[in-house]
N, C-alpha and C positions, 0 to 999 in steps of 0.2 A: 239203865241202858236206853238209848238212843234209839226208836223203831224208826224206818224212813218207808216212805211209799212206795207205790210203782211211780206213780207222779213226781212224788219228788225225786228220784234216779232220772227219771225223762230229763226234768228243768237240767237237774244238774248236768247230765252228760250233753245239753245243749247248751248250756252255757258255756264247758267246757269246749266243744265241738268251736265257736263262736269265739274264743279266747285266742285258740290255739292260732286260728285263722289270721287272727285280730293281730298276733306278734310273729305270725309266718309267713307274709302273702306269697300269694301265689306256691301252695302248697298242694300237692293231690289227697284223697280221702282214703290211700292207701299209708300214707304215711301218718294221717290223721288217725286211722286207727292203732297203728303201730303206736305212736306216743300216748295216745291215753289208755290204749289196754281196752279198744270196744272195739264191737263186732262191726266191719263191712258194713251190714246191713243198716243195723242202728245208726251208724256217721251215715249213711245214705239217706235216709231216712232223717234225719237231722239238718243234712245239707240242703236239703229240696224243703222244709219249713225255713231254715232261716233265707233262700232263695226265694217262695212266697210275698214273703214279708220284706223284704226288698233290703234286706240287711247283707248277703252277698252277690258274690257273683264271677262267672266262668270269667275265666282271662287266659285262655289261650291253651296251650298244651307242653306238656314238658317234654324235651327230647329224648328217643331210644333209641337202642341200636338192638331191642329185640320186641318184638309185639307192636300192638296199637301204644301208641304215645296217653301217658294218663291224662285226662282233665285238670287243669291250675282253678285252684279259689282264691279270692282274695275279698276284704269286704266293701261293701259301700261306701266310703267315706264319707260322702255329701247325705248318706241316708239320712241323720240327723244333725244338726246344726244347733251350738251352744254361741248366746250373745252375752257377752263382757262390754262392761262399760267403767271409765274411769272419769270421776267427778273433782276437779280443780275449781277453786272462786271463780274462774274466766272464761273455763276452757272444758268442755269435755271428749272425752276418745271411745269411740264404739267400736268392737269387733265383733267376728263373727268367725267363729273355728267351725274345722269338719272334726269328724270323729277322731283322728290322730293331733289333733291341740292346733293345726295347720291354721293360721290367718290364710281365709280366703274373701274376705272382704272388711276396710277400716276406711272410719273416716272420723275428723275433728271437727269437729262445732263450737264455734266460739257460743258460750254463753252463762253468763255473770249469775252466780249462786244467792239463790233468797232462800232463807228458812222460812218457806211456807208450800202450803201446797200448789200452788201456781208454778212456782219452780217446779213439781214433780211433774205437773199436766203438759209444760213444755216439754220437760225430758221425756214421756207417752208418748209425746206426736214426733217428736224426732227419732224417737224409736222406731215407732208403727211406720215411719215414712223409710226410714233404713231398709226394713224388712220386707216392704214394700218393693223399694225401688232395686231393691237383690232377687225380691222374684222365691223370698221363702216362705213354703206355708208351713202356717201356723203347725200344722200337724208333726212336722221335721224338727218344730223347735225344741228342744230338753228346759230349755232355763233361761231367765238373764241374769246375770250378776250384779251388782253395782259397786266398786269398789272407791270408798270412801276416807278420809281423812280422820276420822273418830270410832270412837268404840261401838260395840254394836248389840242389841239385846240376843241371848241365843236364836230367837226365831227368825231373826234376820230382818226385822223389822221397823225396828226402831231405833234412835240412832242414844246409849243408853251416858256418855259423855264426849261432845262433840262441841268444844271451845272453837278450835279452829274455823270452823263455818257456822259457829251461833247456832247448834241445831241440838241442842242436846232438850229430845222429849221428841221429836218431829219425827212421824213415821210416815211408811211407804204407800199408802193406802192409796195415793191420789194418781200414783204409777199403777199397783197390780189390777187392780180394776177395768185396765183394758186388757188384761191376757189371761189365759187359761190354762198358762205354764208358768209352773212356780219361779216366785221372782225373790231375791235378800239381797238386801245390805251386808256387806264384808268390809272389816276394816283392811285398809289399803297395804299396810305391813302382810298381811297376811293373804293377799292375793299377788304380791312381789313374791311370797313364799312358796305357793304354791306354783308357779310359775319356773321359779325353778329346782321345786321337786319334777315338774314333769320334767325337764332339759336331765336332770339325775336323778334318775328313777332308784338308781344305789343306795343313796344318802338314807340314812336312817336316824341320826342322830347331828343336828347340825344347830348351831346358833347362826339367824342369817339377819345382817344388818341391813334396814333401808335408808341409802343417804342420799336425801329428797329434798325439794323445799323444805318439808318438816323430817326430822327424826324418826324414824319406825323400828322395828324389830318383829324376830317371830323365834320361836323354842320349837325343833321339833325332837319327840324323842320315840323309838321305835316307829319312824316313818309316819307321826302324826302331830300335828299342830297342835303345841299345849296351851289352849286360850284360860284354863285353870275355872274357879267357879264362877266370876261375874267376867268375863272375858278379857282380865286387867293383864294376864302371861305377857311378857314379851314387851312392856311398854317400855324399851329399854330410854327413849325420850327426857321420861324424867324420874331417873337415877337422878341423884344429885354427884354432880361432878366436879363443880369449884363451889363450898361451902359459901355464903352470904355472897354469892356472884351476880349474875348480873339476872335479870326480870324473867322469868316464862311466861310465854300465855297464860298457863294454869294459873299463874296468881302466886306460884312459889317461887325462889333463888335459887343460881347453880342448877338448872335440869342441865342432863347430856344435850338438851334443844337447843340450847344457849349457844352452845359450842358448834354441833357435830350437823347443823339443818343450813339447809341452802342460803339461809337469811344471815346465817354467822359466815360462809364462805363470801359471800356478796358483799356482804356490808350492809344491804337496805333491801326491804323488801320488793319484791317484787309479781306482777303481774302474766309474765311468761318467764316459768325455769327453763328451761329450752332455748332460749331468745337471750337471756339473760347468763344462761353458760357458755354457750356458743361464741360470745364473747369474751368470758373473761379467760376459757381456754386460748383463746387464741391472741388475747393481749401476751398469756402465761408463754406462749411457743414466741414467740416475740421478746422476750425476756423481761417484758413491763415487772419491774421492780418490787410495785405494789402486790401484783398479783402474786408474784413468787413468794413476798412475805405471807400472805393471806393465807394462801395457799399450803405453805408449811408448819403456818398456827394451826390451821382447820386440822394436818394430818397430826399433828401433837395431839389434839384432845382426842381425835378418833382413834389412835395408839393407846391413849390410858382407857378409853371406853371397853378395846377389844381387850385390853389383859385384866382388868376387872370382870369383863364377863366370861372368859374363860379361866378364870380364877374360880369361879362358882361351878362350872359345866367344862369339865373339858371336855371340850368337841372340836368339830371343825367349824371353821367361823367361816360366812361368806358374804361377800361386800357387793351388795347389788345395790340399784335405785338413780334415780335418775344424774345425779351428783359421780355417782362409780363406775357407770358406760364411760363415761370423760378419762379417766385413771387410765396412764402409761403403764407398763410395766417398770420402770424407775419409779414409779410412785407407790405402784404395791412395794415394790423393796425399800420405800422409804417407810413405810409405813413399817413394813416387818421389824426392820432398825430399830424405827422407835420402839415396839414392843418390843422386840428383843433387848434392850437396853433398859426397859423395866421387870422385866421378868425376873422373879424371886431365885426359882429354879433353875433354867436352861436358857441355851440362844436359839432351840431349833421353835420355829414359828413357819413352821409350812404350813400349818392347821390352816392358814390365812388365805381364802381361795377367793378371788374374782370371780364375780356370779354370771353363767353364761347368759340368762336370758338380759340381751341388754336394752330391748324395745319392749314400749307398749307392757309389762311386765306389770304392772297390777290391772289391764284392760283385759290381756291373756287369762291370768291370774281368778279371774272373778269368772272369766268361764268354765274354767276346769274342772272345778267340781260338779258338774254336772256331767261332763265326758266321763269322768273316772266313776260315778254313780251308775250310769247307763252299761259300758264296758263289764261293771264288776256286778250290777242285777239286771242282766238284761233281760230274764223273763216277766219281770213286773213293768218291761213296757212294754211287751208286745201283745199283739189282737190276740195271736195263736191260744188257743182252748188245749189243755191236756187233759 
C-alpha cells in the first residue's frame, strides 16, 4: 500500500488547482472546487500560492444575475518562457514559446555548421543576445532545446550518429556552460513530432513522417515517442527501399533517403530548402513539366514508404516537415491513390493525415518538452516551501 503525506496531498491538489486553470481560463474557484472534489478553502488557499509566485492571475469577473459576480483566474503565460532552436548546414531558427507552446518571439540567423566547438560558442552568443534583446530573465527560462539532424545520446548531449553535419561524437558542452537551465540535443524528426503532438493532444498512437531536406520519422505509441534503446526508433530514412539503388550518406544503397528527402525532389542539393521549394512549387503551379514528373516520382516512393510502414504499425500516418507544408490537397489524394493501389487489404487510407503544425515545427518542437515538463511537475519548480 501506497502511504502519501499531508505534503504530498498539498503539491498534488496544487498542481491539480494549476492544471485545472491551465486548460480553463478564466474559470472561478467555485467551479474549481466543484471539479476536483476540494474544499473552498483549500483552492483558496492554493490560488493565493500560485498568485505569490506569479504563475496566476485575476482576469476580470464573470457575469450574474444574482449575488456579487465571482472572480476569473487564468495563468501567466509569459510567466515562464521555453527557447527551441533549429540547426540547418546554413541557417539556424530560434523561438521562444510562452507557457501554451505560443511563438512569441523567432528569428533566423544565417550561419554555416562546423563540427567543432566554435560553432557551439557562436550559437551561445546568439542565444544569449536573443534572450537578451527579448528582455527574458534568465529566471523565466524552463530550457533550450536544440533540434538537430542526427541521432542523439539519451542525456541530450552528444550527438551519438550525425553523418549529415560530420558531428557524430561532438557534444554540447561549449553551449551549456553559459546557462543554468537545462539545455539537449533532440533529433530533428522527433521535435517535428512533438510539435504536433501538441497541435493533437488526442493522438495516442501515430507513425509521423518528416519530409525535409533529409528524411525523418518518429513512433509514437500510448502518447510517447519510442526512441527504443540507443535512440535508432523511427529512423524510417534508411529502410531500404529500392534494393542496390542508388548511394545514402550512410554509406549504404536504396535508404528511403534516396527517394523520400528534399535532395530526391530537387534533384541537387541544396543550401536554402525554403528558397529552393518556393520555387519549384511554384514552377509545379505553372505546369513546368519537369516539376510535375518530379513531383509525382517523389509521391510514388513516399506511397510505398507509407504502406510499408503501416504494414508493421497500423496507425495513423501523418505527413509533416518542411517538403509537406507545400502539399495540396490533390497531392494528399494523390498520394492516398498510390497507397491505395498497393495496399494488400483495403482501399480505405484515411489513416493518412496532413500534419497541422506547418511552421518552424522542429524549432517549436525542441521547446515543448520543457512546457509539457513544467505544466505536468510544477511543484519541482517552484520557491514555495510545503
Amino acid at each position: 500500500m501506497d502511504f502519501f503525506s499531508l505534503t504530498d496531498i498539498k503539491k498534488k491538489n496544487l498542481s491539480d488547482v494549476y492544471s485545472y486553470i491551465y486548460h480553463h481560463p478564466s474559470c472561478p474557484k467555485q467551479e474549481i472546487a466543484s471539479a476536483l472534489s476540494v474544499s473552498l478553502p483549500t483552492v483558496t488557499q492554493h490560488l493565493n500560492t500560485l498568485t505569490e509566485e506569479g504563475l496566476i492571475e485575476k482576469c476580470g469577473r464573470l457575469d450574474s444575475t444574482v449575488g456579487r459576480r465571482a472572480v476569473a483566474y487564468q495563468i501567466v503565460s509569459l510567466a515562464r518562457i521555453s527557447i527551441g532552436i533549429e540547426l540547418l548546414p546554413h541557417r539556424a531558427t530560434i523561438v521562444a514559446l510562452d507557457l501554451y507552446g505560443k511563438i512569441i518571439a523567432c528569428d533566423k540567423i544565417s550561419l554555416d555548421f562546423t563540427p567543432d566547438n566554435t560553432y557551439f560558442t557562436a550559437l551561445k552568443d546568439i542565444t544569449k543576445s536573443f534572450i537578451h534583446e527579448n528582455n527574458y530573465d534568465e529566471e523565466r527560462l524552463l530550457g533550450i532545446g536544440i533540434g538537430v539532424q542526427g541521432l542523439i545520446s539519451p542525456d541530450g548531449q552528444c550527438f551519438t550518429f550525425g553523418k549529415i553535419l560530420d558531428s557524430t561524437g561532438l557534444r554540447l558542452d561549449a553551449f551549456t556552460d553559459a546557462f543554468s537551465v537545462p539545455c539537449r540535443l533532440i533529433h530533428d524528426a522527433e521535435c517535428a513530432c512533438y510539435s504536433e503532438l501538441w497541435e493533437q493532444s488526442d493522438l495516442t498512437d501515430a507513425i509521423y513522417i518528416s519530409l525535409g531536406q533529409h528524411l525523418g520519422g518518429a513512433v509514437l505509441i500510448d502518447g510517447k515517442l519510442q526512441v527504443g534503446t540507443t535512440g535508432k526508433s523511427g529512423t524510417f530514412e534508411h529502410m531500404t527501399l529500392v534494393p542496390d539503388g542508388l548511394t545514402c550518406y550512410c554509406g549504404k544503397s536504396g535508404c528511403a533517403e534516396c527517394y523520400c528527402s528534399g535532395h530526391a525532389l530537387l534533384g541537387s542539393d541544396t543550401t536554402d530548402i525554403h528558397q529552393e521549394l518556393d520555387l519549384f512549387f511554384k514552377k509545379r503551379e505553372e505546369k513546368n513539366a519537369d516539376c510535375q514528373k518530379r513531383l509525382e516520382d517523389y509521391l510514388s516512393y513516399v506511397a510505398i514508404l507509407i504502406n510499408n510502414l503501416h504494414m508493421v504499425l497500423e496507425t495513423p500516418v501523418i505527413l509533416g516537415g518542411h517538403i509537406a507544408s507545400y502539399f495540396t490537397e490533390e497531392d494528399l489524394e494523390l498520394i492516398r491513390e498510390k497507397v491505395a493501389d498497393r495496399s494488400t487489404f483495403d482501399r480505405n487510407v484515411t489513416y493518412i493525415l496532413s500534419g497541422k503544425c506547418k511552421k518552424d515545427a522542429v524549432a517549436i518542437g525542441a521547446a515543448i518538452p520543457y512546457i509539457q515538463d513544467f505544466t505536468e511537475q510544477l511543484v519541482a519548480h517552484m520557491t514555495a516551501e510545503f
